[in-house]
KETORSE-143193 format. One record per residue: residue in three letters; x, y, z of N, C-alpha, C, CB in turn. Coordinates in steps of 0.001 Angstrom, whole numbers, plus 500000, padded with zeros to 6 digits. Glycine has a CB too. Example, Ala and Ser with C-alpha at 12.3 -4.5 7.8 and 13.67 -1.06 7.14 Angstrom:
ALA513190494310507800512300495500507800513200496700507800511308495527509046/SER512850497750507080513670498940507140512900500030507870514084499402505725/
This chain:
UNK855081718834459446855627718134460600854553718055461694856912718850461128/UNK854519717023462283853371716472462846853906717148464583853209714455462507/UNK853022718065465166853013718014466512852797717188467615852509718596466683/UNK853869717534468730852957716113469359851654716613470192854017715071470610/UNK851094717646470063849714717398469858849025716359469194849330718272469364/UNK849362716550468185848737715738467173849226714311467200848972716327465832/UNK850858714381467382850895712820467460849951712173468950852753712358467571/UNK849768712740470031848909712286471363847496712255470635848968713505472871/UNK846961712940469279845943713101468948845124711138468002846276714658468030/UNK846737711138467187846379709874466708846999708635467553846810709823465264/UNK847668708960468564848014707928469384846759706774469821848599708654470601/UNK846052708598470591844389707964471209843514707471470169843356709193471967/UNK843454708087468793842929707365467826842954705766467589843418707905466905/UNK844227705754467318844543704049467344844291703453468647846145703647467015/UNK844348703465469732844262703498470961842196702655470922844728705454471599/UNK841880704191470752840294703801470661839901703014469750839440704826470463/UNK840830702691468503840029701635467461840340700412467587840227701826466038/UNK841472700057468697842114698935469369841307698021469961842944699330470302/UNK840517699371470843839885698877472286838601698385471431839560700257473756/UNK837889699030470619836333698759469732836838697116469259835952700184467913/UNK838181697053468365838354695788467922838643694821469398839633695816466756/UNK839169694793470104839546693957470966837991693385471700840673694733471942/UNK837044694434471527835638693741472166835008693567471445834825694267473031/UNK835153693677470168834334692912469149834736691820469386834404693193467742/UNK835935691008469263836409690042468973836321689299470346837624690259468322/UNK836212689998471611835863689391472641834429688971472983836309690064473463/UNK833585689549472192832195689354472167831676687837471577831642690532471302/UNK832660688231470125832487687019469308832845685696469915833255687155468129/UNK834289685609470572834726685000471512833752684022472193835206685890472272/UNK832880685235472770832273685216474211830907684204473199831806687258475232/UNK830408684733472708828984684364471856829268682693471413828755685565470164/UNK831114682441470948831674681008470895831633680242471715832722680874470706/UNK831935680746473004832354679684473876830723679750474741834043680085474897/UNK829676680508474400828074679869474777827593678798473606826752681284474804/UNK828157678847472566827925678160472328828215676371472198827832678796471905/UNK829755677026472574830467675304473132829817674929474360832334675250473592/UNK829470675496475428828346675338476307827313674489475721827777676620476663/UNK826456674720475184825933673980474669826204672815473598825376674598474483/UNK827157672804473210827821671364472908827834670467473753829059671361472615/UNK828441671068474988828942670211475520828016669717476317829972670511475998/UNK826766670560476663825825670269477423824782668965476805825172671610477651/UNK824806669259475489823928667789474789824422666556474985823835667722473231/UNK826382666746475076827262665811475733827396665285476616827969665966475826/UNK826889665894477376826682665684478583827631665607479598826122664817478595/UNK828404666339478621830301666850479288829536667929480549831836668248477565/UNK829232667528481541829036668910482426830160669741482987828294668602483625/UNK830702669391483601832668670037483420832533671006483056833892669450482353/UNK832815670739481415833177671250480250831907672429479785833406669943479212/UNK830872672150480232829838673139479886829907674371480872828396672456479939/UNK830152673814482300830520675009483529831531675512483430830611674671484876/UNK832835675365482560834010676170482719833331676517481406835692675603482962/UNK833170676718480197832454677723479114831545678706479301831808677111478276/UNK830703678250480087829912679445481449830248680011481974829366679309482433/UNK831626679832482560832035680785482965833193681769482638832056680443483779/UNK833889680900481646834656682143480754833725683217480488835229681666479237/UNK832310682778479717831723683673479090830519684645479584831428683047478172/UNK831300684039481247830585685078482479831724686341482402830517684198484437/UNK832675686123482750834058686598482485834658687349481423834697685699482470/UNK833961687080480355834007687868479376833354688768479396833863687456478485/UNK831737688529479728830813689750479628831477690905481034828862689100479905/UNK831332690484481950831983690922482874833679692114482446832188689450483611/UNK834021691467481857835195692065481371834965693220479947836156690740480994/UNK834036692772479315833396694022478355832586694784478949832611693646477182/UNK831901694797480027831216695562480578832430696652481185830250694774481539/UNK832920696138481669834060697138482417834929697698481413835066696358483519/UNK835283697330480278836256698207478957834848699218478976836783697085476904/UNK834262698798478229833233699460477324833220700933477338831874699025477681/UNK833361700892479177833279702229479691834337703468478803833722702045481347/UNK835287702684478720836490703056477811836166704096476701837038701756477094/UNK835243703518476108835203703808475001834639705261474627834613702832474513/UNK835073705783473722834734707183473469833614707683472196836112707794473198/UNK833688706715471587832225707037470029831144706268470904832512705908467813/UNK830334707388470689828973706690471499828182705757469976827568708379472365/UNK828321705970469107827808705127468006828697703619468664828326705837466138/UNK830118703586468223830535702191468602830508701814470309832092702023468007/UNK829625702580470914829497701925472471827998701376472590829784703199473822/UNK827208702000471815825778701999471580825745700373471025825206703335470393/UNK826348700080470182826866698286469328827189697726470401828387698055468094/UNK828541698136471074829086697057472371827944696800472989830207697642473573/UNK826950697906473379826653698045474944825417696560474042825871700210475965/UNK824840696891473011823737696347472638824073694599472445823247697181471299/UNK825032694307471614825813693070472062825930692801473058826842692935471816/UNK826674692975474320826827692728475396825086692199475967827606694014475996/UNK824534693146475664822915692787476387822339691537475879821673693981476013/UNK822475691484474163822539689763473414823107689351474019823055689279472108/UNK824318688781474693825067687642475103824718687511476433826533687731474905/UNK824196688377477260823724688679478526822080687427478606823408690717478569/UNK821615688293477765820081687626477582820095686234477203819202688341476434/UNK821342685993476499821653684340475725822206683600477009823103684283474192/UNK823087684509478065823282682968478790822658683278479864824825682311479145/UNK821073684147479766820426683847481235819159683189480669820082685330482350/UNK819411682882479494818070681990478945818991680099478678817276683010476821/UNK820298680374479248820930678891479134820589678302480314822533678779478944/UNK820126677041480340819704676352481388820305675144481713818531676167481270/UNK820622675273482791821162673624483491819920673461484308822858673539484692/UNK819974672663484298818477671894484909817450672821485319818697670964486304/UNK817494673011486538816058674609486703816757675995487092814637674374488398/UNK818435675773487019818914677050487646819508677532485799820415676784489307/UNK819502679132486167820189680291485023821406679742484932820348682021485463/UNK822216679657483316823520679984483253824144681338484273823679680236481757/UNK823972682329484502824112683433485117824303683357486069823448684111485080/UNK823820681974486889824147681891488544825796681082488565822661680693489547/UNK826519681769489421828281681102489149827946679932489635829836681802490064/
């Protein structure tokens, strides 16, 4: 019979493998919609390229602040290192001479 020690033990378990999946998938997300950015930017949809910029300002922004969350330094060491890819990807995106990175 399971204590609730133990049940608070695998609660946080699932808990923490939630939060790892939820920013993977927000990463991936995030890594998508730079790249509809640039769809839309060859399109010359500009609109449409500045609201994708900035979800995926918003995203990073928003994994930066979980991340902290997280408790396996192996799977924070991945986030943190992703996060810095998608970081580096939309301050090397360019609208004319200014950074994706500037709101």
């Amino acid at each position: 019979m399971a204590t609730p020690a133990d049940d608070l033990k695998e609660h946080l378990a699932r808990s923490q493998r939630s939060l790892i999946d939820f920013l993977r998938v927000d990463l991936d997300l995030a890594f998508t919609m730079l790249n509809t950015a640039e769809i839309e930017k060859r399109a010359g949809n500009t609109p449409r390229m500045k609201a994708a910029l900035k979800t995926v300002r918003k995203a990073l922004k928003s994994i930066r602040h979980l991340a902290g969350r997280v408790q396996d330094r192996t799977e924070l060491r991945k986030i943190h290192a992703r996060a810095n890819e998608l970081e580096a990807a939309l301050t090397q995106f360019k609208i004319g001479s200014e950074s994706a990175t500037d709101p």
